[in-house]
N, C-alpha and C positions, 0 to 999 in steps of 0.2 A: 669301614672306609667308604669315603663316599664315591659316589660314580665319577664325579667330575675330577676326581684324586686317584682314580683307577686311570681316566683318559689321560690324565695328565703325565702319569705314570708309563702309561705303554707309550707315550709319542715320544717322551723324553727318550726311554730306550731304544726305541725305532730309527729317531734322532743321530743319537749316537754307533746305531750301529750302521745305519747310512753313510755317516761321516767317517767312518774308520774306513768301510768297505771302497768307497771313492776316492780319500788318499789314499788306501794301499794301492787301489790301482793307479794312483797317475803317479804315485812315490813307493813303490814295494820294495823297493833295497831299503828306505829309512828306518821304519821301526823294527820290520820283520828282522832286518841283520843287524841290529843294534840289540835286540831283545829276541833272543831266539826265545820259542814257547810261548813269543806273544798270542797266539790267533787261540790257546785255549784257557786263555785267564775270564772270568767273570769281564763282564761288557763295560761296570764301570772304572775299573781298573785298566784295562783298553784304553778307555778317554782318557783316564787321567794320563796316561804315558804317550796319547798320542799330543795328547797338549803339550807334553813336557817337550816332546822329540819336535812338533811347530814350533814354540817358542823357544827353544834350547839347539836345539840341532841335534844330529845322531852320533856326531864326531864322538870316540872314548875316548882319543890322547889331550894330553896336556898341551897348552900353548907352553911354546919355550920361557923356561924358568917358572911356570906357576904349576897349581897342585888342583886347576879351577875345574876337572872333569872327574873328579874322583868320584863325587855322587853320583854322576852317570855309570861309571862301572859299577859303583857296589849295588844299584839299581838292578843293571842285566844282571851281576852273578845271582842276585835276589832272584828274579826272574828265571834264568835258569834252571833253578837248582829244583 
């Protein structure tokens, strides 16, 4: 692997763990009580659910009469378990 694909590689990580560490602290109710056992999954698995929880929201119930948050819970139980 080349050097500039190693650098590439640790800032991206760095990146990400930056961005998690700084929403959690200005949003810590969001993902951490949406996804309990978030804070010990692999780093990019982190992003991907911290993106989902920015672009998505953390809510698990349903809006009245639809079925639209059901991927967010089978997510957390995933998460959880």
């Amino acid at each position: 692997m080349s050097m500039t694909l190693r650098r590439l590689i640790l800032l991206a990580t760095a990146a990400i763990g930056l961005f998690v560490g700084v929403w959690a602290a200005i949003w810590p109710d969001g993902f951490y009580a949406a996804f309990p056992g978030f804070d010990v999954l692999p780093l990019d698995v982190q992003g991907a659910l911290v993106s989902l929880v920015y672009n998505r929201g953390s809510r698990m119930t349903d809006s009245p009469g639809t079925d639209d948050r059901r991927e967010m819970r089978a997510i957390r139980d995933l998460v959880a378990a």
